[in-house]
C-alpha positions in Angstrom: 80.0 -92.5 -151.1 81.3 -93.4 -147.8 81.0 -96.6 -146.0 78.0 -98.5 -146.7 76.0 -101.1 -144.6 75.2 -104.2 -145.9 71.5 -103.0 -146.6 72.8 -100.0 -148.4 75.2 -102.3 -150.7 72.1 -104.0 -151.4 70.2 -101.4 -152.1 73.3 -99.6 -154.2 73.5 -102.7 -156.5 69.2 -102.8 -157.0 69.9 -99.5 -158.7 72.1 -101.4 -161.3 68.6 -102.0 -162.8 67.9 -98.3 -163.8 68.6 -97.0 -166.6 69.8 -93.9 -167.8 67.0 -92.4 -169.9 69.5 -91.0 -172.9 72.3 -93.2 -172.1 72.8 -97.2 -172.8 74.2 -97.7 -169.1 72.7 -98.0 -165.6 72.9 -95.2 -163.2 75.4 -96.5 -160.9 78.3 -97.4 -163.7 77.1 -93.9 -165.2 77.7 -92.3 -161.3 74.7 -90.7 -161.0 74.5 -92.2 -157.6 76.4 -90.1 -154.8 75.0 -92.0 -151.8 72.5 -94.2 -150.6 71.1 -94.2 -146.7 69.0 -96.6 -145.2 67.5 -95.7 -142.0 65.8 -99.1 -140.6 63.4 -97.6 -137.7 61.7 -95.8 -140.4 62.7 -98.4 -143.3 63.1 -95.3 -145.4 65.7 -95.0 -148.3 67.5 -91.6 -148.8 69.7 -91.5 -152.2 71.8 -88.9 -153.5 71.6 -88.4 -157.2 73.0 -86.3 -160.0 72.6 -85.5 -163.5 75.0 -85.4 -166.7 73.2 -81.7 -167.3 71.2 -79.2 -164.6 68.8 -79.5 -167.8 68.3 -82.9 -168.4 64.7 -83.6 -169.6 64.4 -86.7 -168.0 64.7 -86.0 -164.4 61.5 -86.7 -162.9 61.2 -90.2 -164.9 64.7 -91.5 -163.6 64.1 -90.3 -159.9 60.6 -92.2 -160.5 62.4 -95.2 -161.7 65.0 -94.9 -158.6 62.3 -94.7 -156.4 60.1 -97.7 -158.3 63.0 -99.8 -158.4 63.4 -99.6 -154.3 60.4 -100.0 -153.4 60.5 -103.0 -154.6 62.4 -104.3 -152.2 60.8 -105.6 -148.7 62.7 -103.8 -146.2 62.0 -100.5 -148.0 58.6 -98.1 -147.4 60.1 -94.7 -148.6 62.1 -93.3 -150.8 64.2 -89.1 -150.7 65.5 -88.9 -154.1 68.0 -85.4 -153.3 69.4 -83.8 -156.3 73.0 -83.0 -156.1 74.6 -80.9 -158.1 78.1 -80.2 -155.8 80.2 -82.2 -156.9 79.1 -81.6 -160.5 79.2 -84.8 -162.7 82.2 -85.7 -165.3 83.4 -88.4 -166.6 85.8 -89.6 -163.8 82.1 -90.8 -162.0 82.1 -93.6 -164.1 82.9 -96.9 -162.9 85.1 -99.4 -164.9 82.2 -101.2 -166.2 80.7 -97.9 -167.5 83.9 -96.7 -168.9 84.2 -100.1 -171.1 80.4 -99.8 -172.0 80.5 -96.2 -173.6 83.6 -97.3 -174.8 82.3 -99.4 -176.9 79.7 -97.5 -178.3 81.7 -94.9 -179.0 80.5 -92.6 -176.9 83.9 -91.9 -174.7 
């Protein structure tokens, strides 16, 4: 994702709080998340995201809850949700946390 300010840090670990809709992990240690910009003269949030499938049912309700869960914080008026599907998603997107959690479950 590049190098990050320390308002788009924040704003990378506030998405720690949404869920995957089909998965038992947060979209971030699932690496749904390709990048996060914060642009302050407009205090406007610009996130890359990505799906596990171009067909996933659930798009619309997790870019909702990405753009929900931003909003809530004070330096943020807007929020882009882009869909990206270059580089597709796999399994190497997952963070260590992620990994361990679907691990457990059984699902990796």
């Amino acid at each position: 994702m590049g190098e990050a300010t320390t308002i788009e840090a924040h704003l990378l670990s506030c998405l720690h709080d949404v869920e995957d809709a089909e998965m038992p992990l947060d979209v971030v240690d699932l690496g749904l998340i390709y990048g996060v910009r914060y642009d302050a003269a407009e205090r406007r949030v610009e996130v890359d995201m990505t799906f596990t499938a171009m067909g996933c049912p659930a798009m619309e309700f997790m870019i909702g809850d990405v753009r929900d869960r931003l909003l809530r914080e004070p330096e943020v008026d807007a929020v882009d949700v882009s869909i990206v599907w270059d580089p597709p998603w796999d399994r190497r997107r997952l963070t260590e946390r992620g990994t361990a959690a679907l691990a457990a479950w059984g699902i990796v």
